[in-house]
N, C-alpha and C positions, 0 to 999 in steps of 0.2 A: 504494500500500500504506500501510495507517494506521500507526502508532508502537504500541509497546504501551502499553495502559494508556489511549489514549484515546478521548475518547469522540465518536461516528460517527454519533449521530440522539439523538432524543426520547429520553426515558424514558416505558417504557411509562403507559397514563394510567388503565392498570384491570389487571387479572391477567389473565392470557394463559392460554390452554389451550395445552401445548405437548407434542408428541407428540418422546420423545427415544427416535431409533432405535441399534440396537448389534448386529453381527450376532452377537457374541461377548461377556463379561463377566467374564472370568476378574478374579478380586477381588484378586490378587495380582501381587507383581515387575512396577510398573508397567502391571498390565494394563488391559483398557478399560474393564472392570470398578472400576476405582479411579474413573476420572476422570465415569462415570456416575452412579457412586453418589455424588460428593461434589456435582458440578453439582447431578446432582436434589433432591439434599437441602436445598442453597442457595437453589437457585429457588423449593421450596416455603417457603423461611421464609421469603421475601421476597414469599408470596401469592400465586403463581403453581400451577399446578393441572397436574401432572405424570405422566405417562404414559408409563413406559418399556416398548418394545418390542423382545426380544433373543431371541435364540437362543439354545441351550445352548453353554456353561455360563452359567444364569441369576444376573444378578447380586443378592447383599446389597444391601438397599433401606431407608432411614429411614423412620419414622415419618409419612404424609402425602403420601409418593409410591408410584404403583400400579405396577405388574410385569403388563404382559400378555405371553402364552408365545406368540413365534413357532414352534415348535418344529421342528426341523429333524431328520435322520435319527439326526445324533448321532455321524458317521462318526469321530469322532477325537476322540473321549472319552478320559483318563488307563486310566482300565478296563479297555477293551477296544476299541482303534482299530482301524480299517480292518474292518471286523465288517459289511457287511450285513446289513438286515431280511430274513425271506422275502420272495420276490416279494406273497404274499397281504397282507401289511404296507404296500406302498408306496399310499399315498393318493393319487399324481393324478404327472401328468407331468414335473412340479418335481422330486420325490421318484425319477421316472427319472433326469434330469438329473444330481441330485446325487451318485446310485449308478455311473452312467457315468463322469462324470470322474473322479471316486475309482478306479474301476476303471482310467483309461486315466493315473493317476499323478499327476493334476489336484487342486487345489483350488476348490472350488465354491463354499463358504460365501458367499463375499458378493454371488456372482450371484445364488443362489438364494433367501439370505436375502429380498433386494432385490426380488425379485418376490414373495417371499410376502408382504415389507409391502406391498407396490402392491397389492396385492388387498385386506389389510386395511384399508389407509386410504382405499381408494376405496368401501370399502361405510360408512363414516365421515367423509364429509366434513367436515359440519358440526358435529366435536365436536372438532374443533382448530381453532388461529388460526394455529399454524408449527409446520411438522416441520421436527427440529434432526437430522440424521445424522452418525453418530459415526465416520468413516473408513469405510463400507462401499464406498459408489462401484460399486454395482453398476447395470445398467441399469432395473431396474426404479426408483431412485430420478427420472430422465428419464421416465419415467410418473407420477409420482408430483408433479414439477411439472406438466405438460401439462396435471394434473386440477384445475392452479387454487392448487393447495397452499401456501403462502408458503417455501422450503426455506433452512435453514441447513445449511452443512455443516464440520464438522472435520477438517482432515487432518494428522494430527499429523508426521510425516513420510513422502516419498513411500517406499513398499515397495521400489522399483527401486534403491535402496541396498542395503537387505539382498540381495536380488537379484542384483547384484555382485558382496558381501562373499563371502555365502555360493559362489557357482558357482566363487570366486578361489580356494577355498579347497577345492572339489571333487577328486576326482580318477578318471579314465577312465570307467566307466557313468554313475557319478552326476552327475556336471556335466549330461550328458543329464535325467537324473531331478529335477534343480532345478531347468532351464530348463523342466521342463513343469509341477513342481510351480506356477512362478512365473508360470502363464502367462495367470492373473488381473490381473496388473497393467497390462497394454497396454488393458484394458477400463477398471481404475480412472483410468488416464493420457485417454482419451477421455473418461469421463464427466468425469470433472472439467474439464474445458475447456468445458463447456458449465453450470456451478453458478456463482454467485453470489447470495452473497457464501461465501467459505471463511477461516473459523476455523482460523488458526495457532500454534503456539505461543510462534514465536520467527523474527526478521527472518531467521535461519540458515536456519531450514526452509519458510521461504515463498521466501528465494531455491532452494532446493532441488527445491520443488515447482516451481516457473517453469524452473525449466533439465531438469530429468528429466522432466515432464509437459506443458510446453510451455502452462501455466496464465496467462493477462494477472496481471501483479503488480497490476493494479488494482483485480480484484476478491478481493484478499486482505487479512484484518484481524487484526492481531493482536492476539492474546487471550491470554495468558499462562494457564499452569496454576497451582493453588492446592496446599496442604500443610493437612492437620486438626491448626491448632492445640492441637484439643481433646486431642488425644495427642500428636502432633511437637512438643514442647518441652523445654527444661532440666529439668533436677531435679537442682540443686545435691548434693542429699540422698544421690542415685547413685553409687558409687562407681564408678571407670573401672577395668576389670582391667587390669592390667601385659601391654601386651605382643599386649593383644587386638585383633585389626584385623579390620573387617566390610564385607559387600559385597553390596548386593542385584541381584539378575544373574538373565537366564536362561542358566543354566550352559554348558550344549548350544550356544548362541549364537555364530556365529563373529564375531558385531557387538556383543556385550557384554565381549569384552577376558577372559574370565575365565582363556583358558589364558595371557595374558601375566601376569594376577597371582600365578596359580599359579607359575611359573617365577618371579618374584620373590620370593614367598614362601620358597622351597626353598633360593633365595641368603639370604635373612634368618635362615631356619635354622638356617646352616651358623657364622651370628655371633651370634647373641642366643636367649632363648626368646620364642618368640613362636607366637598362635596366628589364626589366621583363619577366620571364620565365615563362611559365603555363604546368601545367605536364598533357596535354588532348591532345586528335584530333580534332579539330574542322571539319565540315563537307563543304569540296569544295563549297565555294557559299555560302555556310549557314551564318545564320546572324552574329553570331564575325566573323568568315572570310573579311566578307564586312566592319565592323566595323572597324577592322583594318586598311582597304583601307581607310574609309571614315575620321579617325583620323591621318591619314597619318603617321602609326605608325610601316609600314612595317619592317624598319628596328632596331626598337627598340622590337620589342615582336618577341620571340621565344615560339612555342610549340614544347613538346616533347611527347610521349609515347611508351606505351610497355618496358617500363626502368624496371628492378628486385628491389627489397629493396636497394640493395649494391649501386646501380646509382642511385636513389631515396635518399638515405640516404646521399649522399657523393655531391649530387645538393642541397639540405635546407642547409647543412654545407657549403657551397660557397655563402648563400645569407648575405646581411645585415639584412636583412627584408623579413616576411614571412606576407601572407596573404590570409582571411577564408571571402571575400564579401559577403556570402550567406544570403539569405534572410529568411531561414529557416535549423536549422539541430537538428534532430534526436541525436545527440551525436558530431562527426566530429573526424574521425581520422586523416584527413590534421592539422586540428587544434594539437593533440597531438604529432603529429610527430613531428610536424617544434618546440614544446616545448621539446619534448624528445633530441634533436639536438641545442636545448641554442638557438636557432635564435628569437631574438625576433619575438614579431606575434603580426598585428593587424587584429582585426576580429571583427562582426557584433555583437552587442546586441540585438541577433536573436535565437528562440526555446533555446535548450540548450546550445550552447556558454559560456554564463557568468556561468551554472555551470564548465562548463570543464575548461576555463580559469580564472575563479574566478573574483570579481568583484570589485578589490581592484585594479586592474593596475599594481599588481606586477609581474605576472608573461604573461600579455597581455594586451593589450589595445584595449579598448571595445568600439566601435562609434554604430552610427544607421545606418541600412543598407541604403542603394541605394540612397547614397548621395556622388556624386565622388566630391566633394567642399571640405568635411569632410575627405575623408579619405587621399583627396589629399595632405591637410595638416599634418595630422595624420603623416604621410610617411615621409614628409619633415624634422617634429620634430626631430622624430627619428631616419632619415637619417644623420643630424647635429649633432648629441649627441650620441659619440661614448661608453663614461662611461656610458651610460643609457640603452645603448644597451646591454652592459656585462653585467650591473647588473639584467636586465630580464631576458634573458638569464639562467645565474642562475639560478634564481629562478625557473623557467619556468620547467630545470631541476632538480631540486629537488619537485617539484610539482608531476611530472612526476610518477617518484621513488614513490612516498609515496600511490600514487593513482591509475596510471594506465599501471599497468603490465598483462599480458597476462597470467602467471603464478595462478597470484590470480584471475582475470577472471575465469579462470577453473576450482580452488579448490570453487569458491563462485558456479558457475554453476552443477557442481556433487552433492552439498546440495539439490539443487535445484531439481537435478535426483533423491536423496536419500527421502525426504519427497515426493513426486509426488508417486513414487514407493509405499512407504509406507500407503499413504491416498489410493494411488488404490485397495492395498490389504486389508482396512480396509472396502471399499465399497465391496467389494467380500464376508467380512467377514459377514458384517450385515445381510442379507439375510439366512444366514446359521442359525446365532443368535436367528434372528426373529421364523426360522421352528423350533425349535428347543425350544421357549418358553415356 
């Protein structure tokens, strides 16, 4: 397994056609949609000729990189989820597929997705140099080498975490109903045993992937994620509210920590005024919904969502205090934002955290998850210690800078394109070699 940050082959020696698949894009709270749209947009500055392939929800795209619509059924749109098409709707056997396991409690998307790329890219060969896959892992990507393809893949942390988290936290029918929900992952655990090279985020989640998926730590690189300077920064200029603590989460999550912060919050309450902003929807009825009611915290918690980077970016700049309760993450671009923006952050001694936030306290303060006693004091600390808050801050920013730019993201990722390319055309080569002896 390589270190982050460095560098694993050539730089490329011309611009690469590079076909970047996503079976999903949602452009918010971390979604796959964040890390699509800033890669592609990097790779194109850097001359590279970009191609993104998603499925609904289709992601926001810069200036110079294309959007083609894999389109899928749509099953679990914000809208209207779980909704079938009429039968006279479904276009071809895939579109069965999809409608079945949905039907039988299943999650489909990324199998499905994965074969409607393999058909796409296979009546396209010769208009890409590498397809980069963005966590789908479904079978039709093992079609999609077979045809010759050069493949990159991301896996940002293995699913079979939340998997866990979630069914631990289940109770009588439904533990049922998320073992089936989840029952996509035994496929992405298989494919991925058989890709190389696979883009990590963090030495946390490639050991993760290797123990839960059973993946050679060999053929794993790691590739750090980047933060848009262009909006995740200081502004002196900002005033911080008194009192205000912010938290990008998906609410509903039982792996994003939000009910322990809620319960700390309610202890804060009960001694200061204070408010907290959570940047999710939580779901009418759903459990933080209730929780809220049940902590009597109505009017001190605020959700928002669907905010752009510019309102995202200019909300962590009006906290005192930012926070990452999650029980588990893959990397965490909540966590690098709220540091690219000076705000101090406290967050979980959980997957990779303490690498992105470092483990010195300088630029974030590191508790154990899902302990609202801990963090509720954590909060208090540093809500009273206003030079302690600048001086993180700081640092937090300058951590930032040195480590996680979107920029280098992309020059470390085209390596990545450049040596893949290059190994595939030496497999091509040997063969020839061989007849030839």
């Amino acid at each position: 397994m390589t270190q982050p940050g460095t560098s694993t082959g050539p730089r490329p020696e011309r611009p690469l056609r590079v076909a970047l698949l996503s079976y999903r894009s949602k452009q918010h709270v971390g979604g796959q949609g964040v890390y699509v749209r800033h890669l592609s947009r990097e790779l194109a500055a850097l001359g590279h000729r970009v191609t993104v392939f998603s499925g609904q929800p289709y992601p926001v795209l810069d200036e110079g990189v294309t959007l083609e619509k894999i389109p899928s059924l749509d099953l679990y749109n914000d809208a209207d989820p779980f909704v079938a098409p009429p039968l006279r709707e479904w276009r071809d056997w895939i579109d069965a597929l999809e409608v079945a396991t949905m039907w039988t409690a299943g999650f489909p998307e990324p199998l499905t997705f994965s074969l409607r790329a393999d058909r796409e890219l296979r009546r396209r060969l010769g208009e890409f140099d590498v397809v980069h896959d963005n966590q789908t892992l479904g079978w039709g990507l093992l079609r999609i080498k077979s045809a010759g393809l050069p493949l990159v893949t991301t896996i940002h942390h293995p699913i079979s975490v939340d998997r866990r988290i979630e069914i631990g936290e289940a109770r009588g029918w439904q533990r049922l109903s998320k073992r089936r929900w989840y029952g996509f992952v035994k496929m992405q655990a298989r494919v991925a045993r058989r890709l190389d090279p696979i883009l990590v985020p963090s030495r946390s989640s490639a050991d993760d992937i290797a123990r839960e998926f059973g993946v050679d730590p060999g053929t794993m690189e790691v590739t750090p994620l980047g933060v848009d300077t262009r909006y995740f920064h200081p502004r002196p200029d900002t005033a911080r509210v008194p009192g205000r603590i912010v938290c990008t989460a998906s609410a509903d999550s039982p792996l994003k920590g939000v009910a322990t912060l809620l319960r700390a919050a309610a202890k804060l309450a009960t001694e200061r005024d204070i408010t907290l902003t959570i940047v999710s929807r939580p779901r009418p009825g759903g459990p933080t919904d209730r929780l809220v009611d049940e902590l009597s915290l109505r009017d001190r918690v605020e959700f928002v969502s669907g905010i752009d980077d510019t309102a995202l970016a200019g909300l962590i700049r009006t906290a005192q205090v930012a926070v990452v309760p999650s029980f588990y993450e893959g990397f965490s671009l909540p966590a690098v934002e709220a540091m690219a923006c000076a705000t101090p952050l406290v967050a979980s001694r959980a997957g990779a955290l303490p690498e992105v936030v470092g483990t010195d306290g300088d630029a974030g303060r590191l508790i154990a998850p899902g302990d609202p006693e801990l963090l509720a004091a954590e909060l208090a600390r540093l809500l009273d210690d206003g030079a302690e808050r600048e001086r993180m801050g700081a640092a937090a920013w300058k951590r930032v800078q040195e480590r996680f730019t979107w920029r280098a993201v992309a020059e470390l990722t085209a390596q990545r394109y450049a040596s893949t390319i290059a190994s595939a055309a030496d497999r091509r080569r040997a063969p020839a070699r061989a007849d030839g002896a």
